[in-house]
C-alpha positions as CSV (number, residue, x, y, z in Angstrom):
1,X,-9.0,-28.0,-15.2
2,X,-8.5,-27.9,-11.4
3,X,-9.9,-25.3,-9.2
4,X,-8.0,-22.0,-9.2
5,X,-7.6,-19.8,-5.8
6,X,-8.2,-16.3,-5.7
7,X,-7.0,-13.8,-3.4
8,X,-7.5,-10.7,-2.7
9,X,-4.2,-9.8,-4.7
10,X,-5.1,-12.1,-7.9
11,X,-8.6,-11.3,-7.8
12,X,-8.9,-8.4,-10.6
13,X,-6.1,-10.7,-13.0
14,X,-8.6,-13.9,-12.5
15,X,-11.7,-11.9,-13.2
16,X,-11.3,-9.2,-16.1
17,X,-11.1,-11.3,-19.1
18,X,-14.0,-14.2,-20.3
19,X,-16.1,-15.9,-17.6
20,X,-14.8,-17.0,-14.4
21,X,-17.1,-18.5,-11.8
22,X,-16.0,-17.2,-7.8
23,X,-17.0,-19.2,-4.9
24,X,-16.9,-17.4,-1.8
25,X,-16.3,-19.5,1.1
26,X,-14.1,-20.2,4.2
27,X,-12.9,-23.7,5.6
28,X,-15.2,-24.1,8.6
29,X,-18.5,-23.2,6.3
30,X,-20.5,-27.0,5.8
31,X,-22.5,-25.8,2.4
32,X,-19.0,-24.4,1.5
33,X,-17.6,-28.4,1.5
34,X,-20.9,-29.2,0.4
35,X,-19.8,-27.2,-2.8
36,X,-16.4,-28.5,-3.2
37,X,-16.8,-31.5,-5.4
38,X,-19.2,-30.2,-7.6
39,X,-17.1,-27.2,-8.2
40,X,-14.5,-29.5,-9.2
41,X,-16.8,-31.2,-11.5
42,X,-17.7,-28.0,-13.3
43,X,-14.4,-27.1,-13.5
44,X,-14.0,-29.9,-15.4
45,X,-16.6,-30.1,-17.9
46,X,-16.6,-26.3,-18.4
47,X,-12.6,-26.5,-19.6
48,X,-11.8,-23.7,-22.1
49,X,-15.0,-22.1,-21.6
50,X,-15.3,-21.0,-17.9
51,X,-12.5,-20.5,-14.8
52,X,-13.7,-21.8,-11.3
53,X,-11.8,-20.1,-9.0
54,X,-12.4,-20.0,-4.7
55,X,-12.0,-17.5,-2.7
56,X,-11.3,-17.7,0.9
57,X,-13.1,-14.9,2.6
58,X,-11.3,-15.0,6.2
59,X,-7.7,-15.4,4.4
60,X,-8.7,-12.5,1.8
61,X,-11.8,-10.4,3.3
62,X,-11.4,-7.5,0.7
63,X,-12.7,-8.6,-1.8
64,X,-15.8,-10.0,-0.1
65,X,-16.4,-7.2,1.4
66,X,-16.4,-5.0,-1.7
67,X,-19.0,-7.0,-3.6
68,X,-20.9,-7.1,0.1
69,X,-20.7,-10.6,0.6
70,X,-22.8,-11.2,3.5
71,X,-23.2,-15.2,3.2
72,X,-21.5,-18.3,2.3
73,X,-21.7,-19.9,-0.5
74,X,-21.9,-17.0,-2.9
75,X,-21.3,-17.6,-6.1
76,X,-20.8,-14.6,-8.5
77,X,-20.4,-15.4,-12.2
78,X,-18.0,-12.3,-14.1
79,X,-17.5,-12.0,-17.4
80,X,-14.7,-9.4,-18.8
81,X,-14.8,-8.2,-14.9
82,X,-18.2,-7.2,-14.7
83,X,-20.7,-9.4,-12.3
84,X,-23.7,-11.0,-14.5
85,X,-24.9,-13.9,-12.2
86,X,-25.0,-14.5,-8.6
87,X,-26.3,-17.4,-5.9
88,X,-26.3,-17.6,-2.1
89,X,-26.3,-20.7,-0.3
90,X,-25.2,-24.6,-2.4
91,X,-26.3,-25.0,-5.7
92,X,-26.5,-27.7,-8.4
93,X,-24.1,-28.2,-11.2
94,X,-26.7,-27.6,-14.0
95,X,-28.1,-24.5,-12.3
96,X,-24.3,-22.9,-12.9
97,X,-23.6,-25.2,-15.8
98,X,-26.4,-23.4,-17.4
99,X,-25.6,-20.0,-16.2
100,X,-21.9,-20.6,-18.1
101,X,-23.9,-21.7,-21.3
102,X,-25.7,-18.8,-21.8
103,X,-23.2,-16.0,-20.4
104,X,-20.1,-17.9,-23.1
């Protein structure tokens, strides 16, 4: 599965049913690209139990600015709508891989 983008409109859709996984980021962030391909690599091995969406926080700063998103990278993990994990700054695949596991 690819990489889904949220906006500010899509947001509530993507978020309120099962886990999905929102990076917070903006184009001109380097731990943001940093975060890119492993994103895409969790996307794929988390298929059919996890969504990986990003979520551009200049192009859509509502959202962001409701869950008080003060740096990027942030990561929040939601599952049925409701936040249960969050990380600031890049992080490994197995530290969200694992995150997914126990939250599914």
């Amino acid at each position: 599965m690819a990489l889904i983008v949220s906006t500010d409109s899509t947001f509530s859709d993507l978020t309120k049913t099962g886990l999905v996984l929102v990076d917070f980021w903006a184009e001109w962030c380097g731990p943001c690209q940093l975060m890119l391909p492993r994103l895409t690599e969790l996307a794929s091995t988390t298929e059919g139990k996890a969504t990986i969406a990003k979520h551009d926080v200049d192009s859509d700063p509502t959202i962001p600015s409701q869950f008080r998103i003060m740096s990027i990278p942030t990561m929040i993990l939601f599952k049925d709508g409701q936040p249960v994990e969050k990380w600031v700054g890049a992080q490994d695949v197995a530290t969200l891989d694992a995150a997914i596991a126990k939250h599914a």
